[in-house]
TIKETOR-193074 format. One record per residue: residue number from 1; x, y, z of N, C-alpha, C in turn. Coordinates in steps of 0.2 Angstrom, whole numbers, plus 2048, in hexadecimal, padded with zeros to 3 digits. Layout:
residues N
SITE    nr   nc1   nc2   nc3   cac1   cac2   cac3   cc1   cc2   cc3
SITE   NUM     X     Y     Z      X      Y      Z     X     Y     Z
...
//
This chain:
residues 106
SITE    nr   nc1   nc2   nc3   cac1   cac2   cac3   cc1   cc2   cc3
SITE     1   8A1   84C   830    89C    84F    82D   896   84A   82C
SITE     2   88E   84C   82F    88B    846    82D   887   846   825
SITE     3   886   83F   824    883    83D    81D   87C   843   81D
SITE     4   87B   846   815    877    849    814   871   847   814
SITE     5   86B   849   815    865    846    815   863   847   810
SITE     6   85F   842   80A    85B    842    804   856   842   804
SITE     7   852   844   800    849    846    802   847   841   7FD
SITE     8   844   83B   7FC    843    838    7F7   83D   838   7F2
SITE     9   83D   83A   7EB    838    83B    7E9   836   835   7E2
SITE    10   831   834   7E4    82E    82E    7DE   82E   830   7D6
SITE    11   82F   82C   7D2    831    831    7CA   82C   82C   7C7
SITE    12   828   82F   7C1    823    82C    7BD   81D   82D   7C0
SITE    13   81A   825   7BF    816    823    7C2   816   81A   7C7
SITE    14   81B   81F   7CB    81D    819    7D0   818   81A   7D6
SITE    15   819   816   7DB    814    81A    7E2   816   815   7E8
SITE    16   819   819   7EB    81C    814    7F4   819   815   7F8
SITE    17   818   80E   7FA    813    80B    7FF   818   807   804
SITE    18   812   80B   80A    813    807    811   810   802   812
SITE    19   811   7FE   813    80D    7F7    816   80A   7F8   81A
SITE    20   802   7F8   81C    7FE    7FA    821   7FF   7F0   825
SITE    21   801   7F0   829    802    7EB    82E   7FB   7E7   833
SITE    22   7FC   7E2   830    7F5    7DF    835   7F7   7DA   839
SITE    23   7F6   7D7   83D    7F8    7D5    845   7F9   7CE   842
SITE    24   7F9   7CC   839    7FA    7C4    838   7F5   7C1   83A
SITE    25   7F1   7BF   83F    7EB    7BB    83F   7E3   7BF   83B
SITE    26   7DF   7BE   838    7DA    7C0    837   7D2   7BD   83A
SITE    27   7D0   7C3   83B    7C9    7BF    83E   7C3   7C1   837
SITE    28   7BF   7BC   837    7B9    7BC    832   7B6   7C1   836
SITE    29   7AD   7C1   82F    7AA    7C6    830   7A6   7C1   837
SITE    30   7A6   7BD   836    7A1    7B8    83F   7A7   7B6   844
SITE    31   7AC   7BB   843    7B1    7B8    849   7B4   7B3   849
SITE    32   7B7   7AD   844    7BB    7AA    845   7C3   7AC   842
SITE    33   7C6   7A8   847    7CE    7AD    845   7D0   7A6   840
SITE    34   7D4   7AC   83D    7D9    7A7    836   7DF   7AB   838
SITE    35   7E2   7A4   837    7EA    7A7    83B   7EE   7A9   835
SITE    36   7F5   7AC   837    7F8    7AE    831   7FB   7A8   82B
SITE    37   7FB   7A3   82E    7FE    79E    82A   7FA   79C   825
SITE    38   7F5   79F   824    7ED    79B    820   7EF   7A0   81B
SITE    39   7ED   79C   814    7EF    79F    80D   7EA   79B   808
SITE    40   7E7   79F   807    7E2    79C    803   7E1   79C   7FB
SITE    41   7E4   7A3   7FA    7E5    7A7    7F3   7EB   7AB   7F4
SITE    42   7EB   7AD   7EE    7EE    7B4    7F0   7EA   7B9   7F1
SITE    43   7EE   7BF   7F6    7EA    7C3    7FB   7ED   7CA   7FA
SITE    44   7E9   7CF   7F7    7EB    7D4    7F7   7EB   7D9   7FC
SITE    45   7EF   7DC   7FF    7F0    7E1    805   7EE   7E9   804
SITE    46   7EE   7ED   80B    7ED    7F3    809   7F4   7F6   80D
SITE    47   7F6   7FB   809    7FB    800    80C   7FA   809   809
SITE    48   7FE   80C   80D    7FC    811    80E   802   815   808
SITE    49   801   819   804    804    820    7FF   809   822   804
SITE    50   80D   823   803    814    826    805   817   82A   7FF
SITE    51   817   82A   7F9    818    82F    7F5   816   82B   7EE
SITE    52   819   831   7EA    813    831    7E4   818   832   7DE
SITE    53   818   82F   7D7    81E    835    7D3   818   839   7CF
SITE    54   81C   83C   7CA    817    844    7C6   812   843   7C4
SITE    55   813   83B   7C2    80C    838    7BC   809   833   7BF
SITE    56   807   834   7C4    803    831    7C9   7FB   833   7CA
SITE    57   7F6   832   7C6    7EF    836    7C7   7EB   834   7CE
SITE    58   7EA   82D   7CD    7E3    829    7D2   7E5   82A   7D8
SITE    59   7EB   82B   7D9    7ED    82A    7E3   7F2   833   7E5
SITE    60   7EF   833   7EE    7F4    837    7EF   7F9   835   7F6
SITE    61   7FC   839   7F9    800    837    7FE   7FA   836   803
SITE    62   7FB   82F   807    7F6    82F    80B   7F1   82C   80B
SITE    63   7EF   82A   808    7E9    825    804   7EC   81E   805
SITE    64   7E6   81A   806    7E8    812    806   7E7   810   800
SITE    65   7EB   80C   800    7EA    808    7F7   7EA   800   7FA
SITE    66   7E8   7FC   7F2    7E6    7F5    7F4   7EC   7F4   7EE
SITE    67   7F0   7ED   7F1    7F2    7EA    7EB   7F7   7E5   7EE
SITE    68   7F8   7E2   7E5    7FC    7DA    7E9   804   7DB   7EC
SITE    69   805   7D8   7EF    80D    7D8    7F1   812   7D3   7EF
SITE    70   80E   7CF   7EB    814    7CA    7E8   817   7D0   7E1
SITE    71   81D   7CD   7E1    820    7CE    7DA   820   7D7   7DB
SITE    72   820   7DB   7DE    822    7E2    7E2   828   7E3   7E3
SITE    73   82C   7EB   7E2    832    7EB    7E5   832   7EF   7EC
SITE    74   837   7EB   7F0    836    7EE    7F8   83D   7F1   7FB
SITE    75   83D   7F7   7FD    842    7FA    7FE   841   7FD   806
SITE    76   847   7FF   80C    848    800    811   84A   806   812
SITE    77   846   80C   814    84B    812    815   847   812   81B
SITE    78   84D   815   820    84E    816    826   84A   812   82C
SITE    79   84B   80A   82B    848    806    82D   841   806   82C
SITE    80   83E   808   828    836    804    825   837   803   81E
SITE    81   832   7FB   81C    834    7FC    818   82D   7FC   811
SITE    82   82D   7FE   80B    829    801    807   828   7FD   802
SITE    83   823   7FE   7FD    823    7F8    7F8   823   7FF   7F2
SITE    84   826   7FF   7EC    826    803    7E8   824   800   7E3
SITE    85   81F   804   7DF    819    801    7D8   818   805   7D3
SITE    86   814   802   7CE    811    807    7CB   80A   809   7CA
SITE    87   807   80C   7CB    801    80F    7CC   7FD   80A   7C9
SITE    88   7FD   80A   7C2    7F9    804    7BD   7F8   7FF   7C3
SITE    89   7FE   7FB   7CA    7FC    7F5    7CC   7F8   7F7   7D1
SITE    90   7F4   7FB   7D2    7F2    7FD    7D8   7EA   7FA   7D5
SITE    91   7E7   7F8   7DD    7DF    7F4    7DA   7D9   7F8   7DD
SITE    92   7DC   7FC   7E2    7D6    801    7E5   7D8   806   7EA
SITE    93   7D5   80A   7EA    7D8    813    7EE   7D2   815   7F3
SITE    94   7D3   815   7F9    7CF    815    7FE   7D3   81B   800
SITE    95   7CE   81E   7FF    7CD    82A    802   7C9   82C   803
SITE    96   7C9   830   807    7C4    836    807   7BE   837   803
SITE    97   7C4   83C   7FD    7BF    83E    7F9   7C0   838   7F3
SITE    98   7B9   839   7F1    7B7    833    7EC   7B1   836   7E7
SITE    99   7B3   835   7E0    7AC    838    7DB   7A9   831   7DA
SITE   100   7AD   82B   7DC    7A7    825    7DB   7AB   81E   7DE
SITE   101   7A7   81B   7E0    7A9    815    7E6   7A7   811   7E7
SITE   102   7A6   809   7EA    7A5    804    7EA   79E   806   7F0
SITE   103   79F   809   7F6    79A    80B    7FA   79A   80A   801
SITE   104   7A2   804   7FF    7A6    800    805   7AB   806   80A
SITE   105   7AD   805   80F    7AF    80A    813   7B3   806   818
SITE   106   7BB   809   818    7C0    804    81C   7BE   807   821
//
């Protein structure tokens, strides 16, 4: 008999996130590449809503979020793997709709 499948649902005000993946080298706004080995600061990343728990207001499934990746919990379900947070650590929500925004656009 095979294992059951579970539907996984986020509780609170937790929010999993996909790592949106970048190719490791970056190029500037004039074109010069920075490799991935260059570390300058800390760098905060964007990934993508994967689910959401009850008390979650600012984000929904689907939405990129910006935030940092040190000091996050990372978990592995069925080979990808996700960063699990709490909403308060999130530093900006790029969507669709917007009642007010920076003016910037990914």
């Amino acid at each position: 008999m095979p294992d059951p499948k579970f539907e996984i649902q986020m509780l609170h005000d937790r929010v999993m996130i996909k790592i949106v993946e970048s190719a490791g080298e970056r190029r500037s706004s004039s074109g010069i590449v920075i490799p991935a080995t260059a570390q300058v600061a800390k760098r905060l990343i964007w990934g993508e809503v994967f689910g959401i728990g009850q008390h979650v207001r600012s984000v929904k499934v689907g939405d990129r979020v910006l935030f940092a990746p040190e000091d996050q919990y990372e978990v592995e379900v069925q080979g990808s793997s996700y960063i699990v947070m709490r909403e308060r650590d999130l530093h900006a929500v790029a969507t669709e709709r917007t009642e007010h925004g920076t003016g910037l656009y990914l």
